[in-house]
N, C-alpha and C positions, 0 to 999 in steps of 0.2 A: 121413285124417280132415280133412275142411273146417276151415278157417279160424274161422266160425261157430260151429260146436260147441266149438272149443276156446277159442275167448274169452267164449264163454258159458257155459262148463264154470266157466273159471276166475272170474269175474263170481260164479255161482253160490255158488261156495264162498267168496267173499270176504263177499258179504252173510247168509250163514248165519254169519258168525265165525270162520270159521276165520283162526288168523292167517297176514296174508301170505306170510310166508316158507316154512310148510307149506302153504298154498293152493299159492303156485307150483313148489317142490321136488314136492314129491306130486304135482303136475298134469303134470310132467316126467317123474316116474319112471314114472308110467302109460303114459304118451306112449311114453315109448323102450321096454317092455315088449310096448305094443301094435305097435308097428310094425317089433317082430323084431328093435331094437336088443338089444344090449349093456349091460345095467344096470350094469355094471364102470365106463359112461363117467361113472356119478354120482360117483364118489369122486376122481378127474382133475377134474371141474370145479368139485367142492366147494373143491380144493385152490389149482385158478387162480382161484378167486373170489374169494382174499383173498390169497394170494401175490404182492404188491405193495407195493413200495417207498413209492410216493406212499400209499397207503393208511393209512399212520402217522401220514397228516397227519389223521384224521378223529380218534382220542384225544385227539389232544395239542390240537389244535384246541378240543374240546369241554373238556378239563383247565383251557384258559387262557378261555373265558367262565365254565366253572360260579364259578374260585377269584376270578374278578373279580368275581363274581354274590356269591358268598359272601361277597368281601371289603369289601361296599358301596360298590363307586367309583363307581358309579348316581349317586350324591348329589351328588359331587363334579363331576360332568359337569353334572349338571341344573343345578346351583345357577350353574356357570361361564357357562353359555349363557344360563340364566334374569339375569346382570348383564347382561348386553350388552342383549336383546333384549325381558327382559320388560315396559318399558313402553309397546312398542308395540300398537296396538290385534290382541288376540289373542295379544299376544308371548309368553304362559306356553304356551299351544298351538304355537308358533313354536320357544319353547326345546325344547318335548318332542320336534319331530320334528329339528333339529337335534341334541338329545343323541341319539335312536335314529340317527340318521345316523353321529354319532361311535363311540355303541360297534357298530354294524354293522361298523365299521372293524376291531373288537377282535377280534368275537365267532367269527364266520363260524355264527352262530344263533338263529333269530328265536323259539326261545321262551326265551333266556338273555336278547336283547333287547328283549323286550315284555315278561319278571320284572324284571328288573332297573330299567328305566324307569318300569316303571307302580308299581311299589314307591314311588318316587319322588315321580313326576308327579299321581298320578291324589289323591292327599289335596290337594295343591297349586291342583289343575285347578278341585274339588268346592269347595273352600275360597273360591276366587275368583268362584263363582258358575257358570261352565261348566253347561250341561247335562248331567246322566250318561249320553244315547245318545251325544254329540259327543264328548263325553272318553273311553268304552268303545272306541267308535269309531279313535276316530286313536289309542290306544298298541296295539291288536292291526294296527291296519294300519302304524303306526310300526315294529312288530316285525317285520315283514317285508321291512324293509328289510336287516336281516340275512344272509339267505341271495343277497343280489344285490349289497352292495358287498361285496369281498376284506376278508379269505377267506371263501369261503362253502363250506359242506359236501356241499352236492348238486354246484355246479360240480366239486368233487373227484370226486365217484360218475362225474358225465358225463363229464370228462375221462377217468376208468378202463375206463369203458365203452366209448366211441367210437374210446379214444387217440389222443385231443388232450391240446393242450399245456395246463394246469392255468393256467401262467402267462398265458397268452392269454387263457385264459377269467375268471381275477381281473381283467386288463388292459380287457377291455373289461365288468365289469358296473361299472369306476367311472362311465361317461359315463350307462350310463340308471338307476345308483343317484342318482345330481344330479338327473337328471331326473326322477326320481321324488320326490327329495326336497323339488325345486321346485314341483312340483303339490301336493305335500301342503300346504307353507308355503301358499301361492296361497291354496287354500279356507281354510284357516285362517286367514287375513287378510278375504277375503271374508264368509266366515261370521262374524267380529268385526263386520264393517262392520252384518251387517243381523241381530244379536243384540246387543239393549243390557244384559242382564238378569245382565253379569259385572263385576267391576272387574278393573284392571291395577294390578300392583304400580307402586311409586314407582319414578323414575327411580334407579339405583343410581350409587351416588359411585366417581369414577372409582378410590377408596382401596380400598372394596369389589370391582369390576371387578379392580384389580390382584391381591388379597388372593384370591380366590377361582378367576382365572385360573391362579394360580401355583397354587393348590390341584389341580387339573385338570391340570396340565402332564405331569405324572409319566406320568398313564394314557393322553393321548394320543401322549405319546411312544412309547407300546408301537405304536401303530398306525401311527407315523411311521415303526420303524425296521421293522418287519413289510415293509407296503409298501414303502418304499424298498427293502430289502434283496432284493424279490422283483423288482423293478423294474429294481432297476441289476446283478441276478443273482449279488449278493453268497453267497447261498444259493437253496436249491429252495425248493419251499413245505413240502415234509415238516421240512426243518430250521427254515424259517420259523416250522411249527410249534410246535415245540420250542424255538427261541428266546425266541416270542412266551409260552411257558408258565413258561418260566425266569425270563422278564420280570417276569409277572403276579405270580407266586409272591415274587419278588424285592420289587415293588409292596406288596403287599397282606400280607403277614407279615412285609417287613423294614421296608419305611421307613413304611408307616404304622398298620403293627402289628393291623390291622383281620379281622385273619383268623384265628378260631380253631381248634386243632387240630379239634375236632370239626365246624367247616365244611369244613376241608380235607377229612377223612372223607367227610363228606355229598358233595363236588364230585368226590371221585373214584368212590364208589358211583354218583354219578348219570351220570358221564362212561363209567363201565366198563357199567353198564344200556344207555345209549342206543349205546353202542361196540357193544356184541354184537346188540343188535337192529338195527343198519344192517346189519352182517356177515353174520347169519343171512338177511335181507332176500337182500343180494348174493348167496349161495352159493346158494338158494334161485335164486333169479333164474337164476345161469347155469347150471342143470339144465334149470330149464327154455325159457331161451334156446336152448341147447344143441338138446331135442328138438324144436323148431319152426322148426329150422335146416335139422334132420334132414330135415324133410317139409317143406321149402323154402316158409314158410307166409311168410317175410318177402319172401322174392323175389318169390312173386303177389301177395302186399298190396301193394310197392311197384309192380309194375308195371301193377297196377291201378289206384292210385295216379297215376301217371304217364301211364298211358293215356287216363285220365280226368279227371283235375285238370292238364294241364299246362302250365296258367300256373301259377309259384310263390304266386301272391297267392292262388288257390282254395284251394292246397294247406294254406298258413296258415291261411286262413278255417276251413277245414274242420279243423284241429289245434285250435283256439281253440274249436268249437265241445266235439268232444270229449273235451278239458281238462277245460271249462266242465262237461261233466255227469259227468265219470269224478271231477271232484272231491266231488261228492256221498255219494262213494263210499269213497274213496281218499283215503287223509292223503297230501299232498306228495312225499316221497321214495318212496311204494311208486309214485305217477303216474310218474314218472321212470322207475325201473326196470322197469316192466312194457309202458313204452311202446317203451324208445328202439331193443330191437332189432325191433321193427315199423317205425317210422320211419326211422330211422338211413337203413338202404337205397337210400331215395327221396329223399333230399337230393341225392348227387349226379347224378344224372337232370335232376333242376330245376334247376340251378342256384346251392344253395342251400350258402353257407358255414355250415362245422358248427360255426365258434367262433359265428357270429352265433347262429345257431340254439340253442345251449348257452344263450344270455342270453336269449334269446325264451321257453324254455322254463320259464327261472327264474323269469320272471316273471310266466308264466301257472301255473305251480306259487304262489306269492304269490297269487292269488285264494284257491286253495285251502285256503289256511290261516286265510282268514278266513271263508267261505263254510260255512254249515252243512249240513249234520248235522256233520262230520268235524273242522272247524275248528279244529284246535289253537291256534290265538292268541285265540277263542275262549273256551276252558277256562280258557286259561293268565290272562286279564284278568278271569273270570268268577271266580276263584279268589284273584287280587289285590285283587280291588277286594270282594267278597263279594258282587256282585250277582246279580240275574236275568238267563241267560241269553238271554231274549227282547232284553232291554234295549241288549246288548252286540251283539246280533244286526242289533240295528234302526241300529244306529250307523254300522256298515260299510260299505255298499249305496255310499254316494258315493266311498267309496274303494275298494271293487271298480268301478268307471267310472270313474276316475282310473289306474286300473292299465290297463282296458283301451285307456285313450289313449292311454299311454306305450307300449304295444303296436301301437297305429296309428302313431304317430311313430315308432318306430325300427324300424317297416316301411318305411316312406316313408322316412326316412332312415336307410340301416344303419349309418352313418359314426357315428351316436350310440355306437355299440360298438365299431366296428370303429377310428374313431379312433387312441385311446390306443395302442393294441396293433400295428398296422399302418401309422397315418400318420404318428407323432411322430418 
């Protein structure tokens, strides 16, 4: 069976509704039926799909954003950053994408990071005058900085995927998480400069700055001992996980008591919900990874691939292209999974390091999530804020080109990632 028919097979049934994880299970079990396989090999792969150590870091992971989500430390972070920085011109726009900076640190999740923020920010944002496309705008694209500084929960998928090292790939999305964070600041100062139609809060006393710092200290600590602990290999990131949930839990129901039994309910329903839909995603995936292995569909992709793109920079061009319209399609982590054992392949042929690549990908998956029809950050701000979705829609556009920059930069310079993890 062609290459074509089967990604158009699967295409098909993704836009008729079916959900992903039976789109590609089913589209696998067919697969290995028709071509004389062994259906036996479905229950072997359903089993390796999630029999994984590092795997436990995606609950525990998701347990410590939702109980933070739940526990209000949003407020705590915004109000810290908003001392420092809100009187400068934009600075409330400048606090917001600093605070999604900070709990991206916490989260490793860009719709616990754009709820949690725009909970926050966006009464604040509307308050001071901001335009509601500008302000819809930067907290769905703030929230995506979540899934690109550590920990992030797709780098978990792709490190499983690929088997790479999870640590490497946290290690290097901190350099073009900065760097993304730095573009966002940029227009958001620029955009202040040539919009006069908002005010900026007073300059805050340095009594306030201390008083509201110390108030913030707690939650970034979760983030400091997170990362360090991943850094200096005190623990994995599965245990990191776990820490960093011990942490949270510790944070937000003991010392500042903000978390009630019935949010904790709600943080583990929503954690154990989105828990099984990654997993089902996964197991699903490598069935049908499995039958397209079978019929060696990734080997002629890539060597077509290779035969034909091989300079590494077409090859990229040509991935960004097909991102760009698979996310039209595809919410974020199904891109990932339905891509990487097509691609994977062809990296090394070109030249191409798989940790760099793991952050290239994260952060052409981040369009995605802002980019409609599909857009989960999207819904998630459309849903916080109670607006029209046109509205939220129209906001984004400069920060999908802001992403794609940070996407030319650390093609031209891979050391943006590769850095931390390789050169320190």
């Amino acid at each position: 069976m062609s290459g074509a028919l089967v990604f158009a097979s699967l295409l098909g049934l993704l836009v008729a509704g079916v959900p992903v994880a039976f789109a590609l299970g089913g589209l696998g079990l067919v697969l290995l039926i028709a071509g004389g396989f062994s259906p036996l090999m479905m229950g072997h792969s359903l089993h390796g799909a999630i029999d994984s150590f590092i795997l436990l870091a995606v609950p525990l992971f998701l347990l410590m954003s939702n109980v933070m989500l739940k526990g209000g430390v949003g407020r705590d972070v915004f109000t810290a950053a908003q001392s420092w920085v809100g009187h400068w011109p934009g600075g409330l726009a400048v606090a917001t994408i600093v605070s999604c900076a900070l709990f991206a640190a916490i989260s490793g999740s860009s719709v616990a990071t754009a709820a949690t923020i725009g909970t926050v920010a966006i009464p604040e944002l509307l308050r001071s005058g901001y335009r509601e496309r500008f302000v819809f705008g930067l907290l769905a694209a703030g929230g995506t900085l979540g899934i690109l500084i550590p920990p992030s929960i797709p780098m978990i998928i792709y490190g499983v995927m690929t088997e790479q090292s999870v640590l490497d790939l946290f290690l290097a999305g901190i350099g073009p998480g900065l760097l993304l964070t730095v573009l966002f600041i940029l227009f958001a100062v620029i955009h202040a400069r040539f919009t006069a139609d908002f005010t900026s809060p007073a300059r805050a006393t340095w009594e306030e700055r201390r008083r509201r710092t110390l108030r913030a200290l707690p939650t970034l600590a979760v983030a400091v001992i997170v990362i360090a602990g991943l850094y200096t290999g005190a623990f994995t990131p599965t245990e990191a996980s776990a820490v960093g949930f011990a942490l949270a839990l510790l944070l937000t129901a003991g010392l500042f008591r903000s978390l009630s039994w019935a949010g904790f309910k709600d943080a583990v329903v929503e954690s154990l919900r989105t828990t099984v839909t990654i997993f089902l995603i996964l197991a699903g995936a490598k069935i049908f990874a499995k039958a397209i292995t079978l019929y060696r569909l990734p080997q002629d992709i890539s060597g077509f691939l290779v035969t034909n793109l091989s300079e590494p920079a077409y090859f990229i061009a040509a991935v960004c292209l097909v991102l760009l319209l698979l996310g039209l399609v595809l919410e974020a982590l199904s891109m990932l999974i339905v891509m990487m054992p097509v691609l994977f392949p062809s990296l090394a042929p070109l030249g191409i390091d798989p940790i760099w690549f793991g952050v290239f990908f994260v952060v052409m998956i981040e369009c995605a999530l802002i980019t409609p029809p599909l857009g989960l950050n999207l819904f998630v701000i459309q849903s916080v804020a109670r607006a029209r979705l046109g509205t939220v829609v129209a906001g984004v556009w400069p920060f999908v080109l802001l992403m794609l920059m940070a996407v030319i930069l650390i093609t031209i310079f891979p050391d943006i990632a590769l850095f931390i993890p390789f050169g320190l």
